[in-house]
C-alpha positions as CSV (number, residue, x, y, z in Angstrom):
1,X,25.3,-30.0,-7.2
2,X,23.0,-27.0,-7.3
3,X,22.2,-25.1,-4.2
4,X,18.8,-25.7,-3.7
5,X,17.8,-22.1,-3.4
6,X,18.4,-21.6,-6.7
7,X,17.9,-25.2,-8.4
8,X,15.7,-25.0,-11.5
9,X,13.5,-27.2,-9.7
10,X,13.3,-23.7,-7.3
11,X,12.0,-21.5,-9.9
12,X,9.0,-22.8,-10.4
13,X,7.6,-22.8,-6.8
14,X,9.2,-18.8,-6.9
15,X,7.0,-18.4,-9.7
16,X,3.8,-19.7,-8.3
17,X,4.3,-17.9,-4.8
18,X,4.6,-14.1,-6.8
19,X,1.9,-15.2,-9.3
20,X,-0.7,-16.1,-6.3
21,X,0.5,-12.6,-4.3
22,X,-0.5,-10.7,-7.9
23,X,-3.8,-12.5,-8.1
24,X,-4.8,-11.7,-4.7
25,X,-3.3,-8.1,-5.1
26,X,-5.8,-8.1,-8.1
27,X,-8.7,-9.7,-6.6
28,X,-8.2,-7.2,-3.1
29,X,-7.9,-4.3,-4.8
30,X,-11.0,-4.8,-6.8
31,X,-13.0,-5.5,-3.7
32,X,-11.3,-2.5,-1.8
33,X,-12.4,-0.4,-5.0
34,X,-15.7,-1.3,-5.5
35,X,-15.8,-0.1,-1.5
36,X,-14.6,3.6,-1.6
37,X,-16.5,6.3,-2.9
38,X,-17.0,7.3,-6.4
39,X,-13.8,8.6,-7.2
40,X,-11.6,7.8,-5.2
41,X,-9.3,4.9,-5.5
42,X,-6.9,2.2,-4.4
43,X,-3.7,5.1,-4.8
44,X,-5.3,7.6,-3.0
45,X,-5.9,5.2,0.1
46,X,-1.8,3.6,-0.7
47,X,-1.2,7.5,0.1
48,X,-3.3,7.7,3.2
49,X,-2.0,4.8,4.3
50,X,1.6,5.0,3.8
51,X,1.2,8.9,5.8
52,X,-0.3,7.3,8.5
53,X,1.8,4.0,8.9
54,X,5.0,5.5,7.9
55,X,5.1,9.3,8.9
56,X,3.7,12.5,7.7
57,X,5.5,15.2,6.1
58,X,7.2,13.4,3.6
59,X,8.0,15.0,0.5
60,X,6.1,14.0,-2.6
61,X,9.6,13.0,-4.1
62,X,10.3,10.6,-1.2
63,X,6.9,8.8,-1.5
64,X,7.2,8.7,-5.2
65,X,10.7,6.2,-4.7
66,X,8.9,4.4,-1.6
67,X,6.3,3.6,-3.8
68,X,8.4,3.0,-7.2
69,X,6.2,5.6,-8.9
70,X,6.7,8.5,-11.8
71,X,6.8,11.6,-9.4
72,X,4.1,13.3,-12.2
73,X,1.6,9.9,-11.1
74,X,2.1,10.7,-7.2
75,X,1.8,14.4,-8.0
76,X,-1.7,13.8,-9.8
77,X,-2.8,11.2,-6.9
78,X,-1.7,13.9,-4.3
79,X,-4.1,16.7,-6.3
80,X,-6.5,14.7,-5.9
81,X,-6.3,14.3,-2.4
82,X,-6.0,17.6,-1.6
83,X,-9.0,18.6,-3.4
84,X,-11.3,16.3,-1.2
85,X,-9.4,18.0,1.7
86,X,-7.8,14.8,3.2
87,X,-4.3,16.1,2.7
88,X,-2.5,19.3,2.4
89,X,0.9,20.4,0.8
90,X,2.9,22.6,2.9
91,X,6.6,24.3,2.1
92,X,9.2,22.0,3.2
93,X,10.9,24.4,6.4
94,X,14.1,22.6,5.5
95,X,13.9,23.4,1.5
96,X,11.9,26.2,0.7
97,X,11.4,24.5,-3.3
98,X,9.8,21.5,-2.1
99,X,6.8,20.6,-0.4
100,X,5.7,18.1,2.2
101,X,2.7,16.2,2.6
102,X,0.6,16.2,5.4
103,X,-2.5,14.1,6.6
104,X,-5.6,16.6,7.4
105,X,-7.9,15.1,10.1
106,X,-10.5,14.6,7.7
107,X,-7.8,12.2,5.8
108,X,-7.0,10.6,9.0
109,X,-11.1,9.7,9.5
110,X,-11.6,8.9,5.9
111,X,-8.6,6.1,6.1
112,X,-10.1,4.6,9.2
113,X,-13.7,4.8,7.4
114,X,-12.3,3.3,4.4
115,X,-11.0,0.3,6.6
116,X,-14.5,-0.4,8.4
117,X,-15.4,-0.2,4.8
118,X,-14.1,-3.8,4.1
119,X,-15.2,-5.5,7.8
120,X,-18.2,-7.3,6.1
121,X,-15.6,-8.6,3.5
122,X,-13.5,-9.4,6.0
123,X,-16.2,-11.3,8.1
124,X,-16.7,-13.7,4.5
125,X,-13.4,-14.5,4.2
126,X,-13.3,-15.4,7.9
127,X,-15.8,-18.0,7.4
128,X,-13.7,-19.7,5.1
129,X,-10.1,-18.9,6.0
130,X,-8.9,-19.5,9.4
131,X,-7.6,-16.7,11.4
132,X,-4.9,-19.0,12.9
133,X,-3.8,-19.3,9.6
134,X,-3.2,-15.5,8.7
135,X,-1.5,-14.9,11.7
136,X,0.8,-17.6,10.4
137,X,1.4,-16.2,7.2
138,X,1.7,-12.4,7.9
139,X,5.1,-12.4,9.2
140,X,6.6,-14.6,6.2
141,X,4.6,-12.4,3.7
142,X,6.2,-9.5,6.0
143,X,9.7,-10.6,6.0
144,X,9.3,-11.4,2.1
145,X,8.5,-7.8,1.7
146,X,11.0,-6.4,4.0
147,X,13.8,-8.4,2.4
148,X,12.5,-7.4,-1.4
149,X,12.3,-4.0,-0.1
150,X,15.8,-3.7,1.5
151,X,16.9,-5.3,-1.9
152,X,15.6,-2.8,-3.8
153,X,17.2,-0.1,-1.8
């Protein structure tokens, strides 16, 4: 008999749960997008994020395997936000070849703006999904991610 975690009758509903993450990955970005100003997009704010969740300082290397990423794609996303001033490179102390990335106050405001950016979004979806209910699902969809990410390692 088939262990049930991996019965063909499993694969399916595995399928389903990644194919609904991607659609709402698709559907969010596009709203988060259509939110932020004229050039800038949902990698920059990843970067932002990440600095400020994670850690600053980080080499551009590091971030490029956190977020399984060409280093020449994070390089370009990293130009970019250091020519609107919301990062800056600096010389790694520990390695004088690489760099380090750092979060510039301006950075840390624009990531917080580009949050209150999505509240009336938010507010919408709130009238039709139940906060209850997101608090219920965050910690699987957190686990999910924790356990693909320790996988992946």
């Amino acid at each position: 008999m088939a262990d049930d975690r991996t019965s063909k009758d499993t694969l399916p509903v595995w399928f389903a749960f990644f194919t609904e993450i991607g659609i709402i990955n698709q559907l969010s970005r596009a709203l988060f997008e259509a939110r932020l100003p004229d050039g800038v997009t949902v990698p920059h704010f990843t970067v932002l994020n990440h600095l400020m969740r994670v850690r600053d300082g980080q080499t551009p290397q590091r971030m490029a395997e956190a977020f399984q990423t060409p280093k020449a794609s994070l390089t370009n996303t990293l130009a970019g936000l250091e020519a609107r001033g919301l990062i800056e490179m600096r010389r790694n102390p520990d390695d004088g070849r690489s760099k380090q990335v750092w979060l510039t106050e301006t950075g840390r405001a624009f990531r917080d703006q580009a949050i209150g950016l999505l509240a009336q979004d938010a507010a919408e979806l709130a009238e039709q999904i139940d906060l209850a209910d997101m608090k219920t699902m965050l910690p699987l969809l957190e686990n999910v991610r924790k356990v693909m990410d320790k996988a992946r390692d």
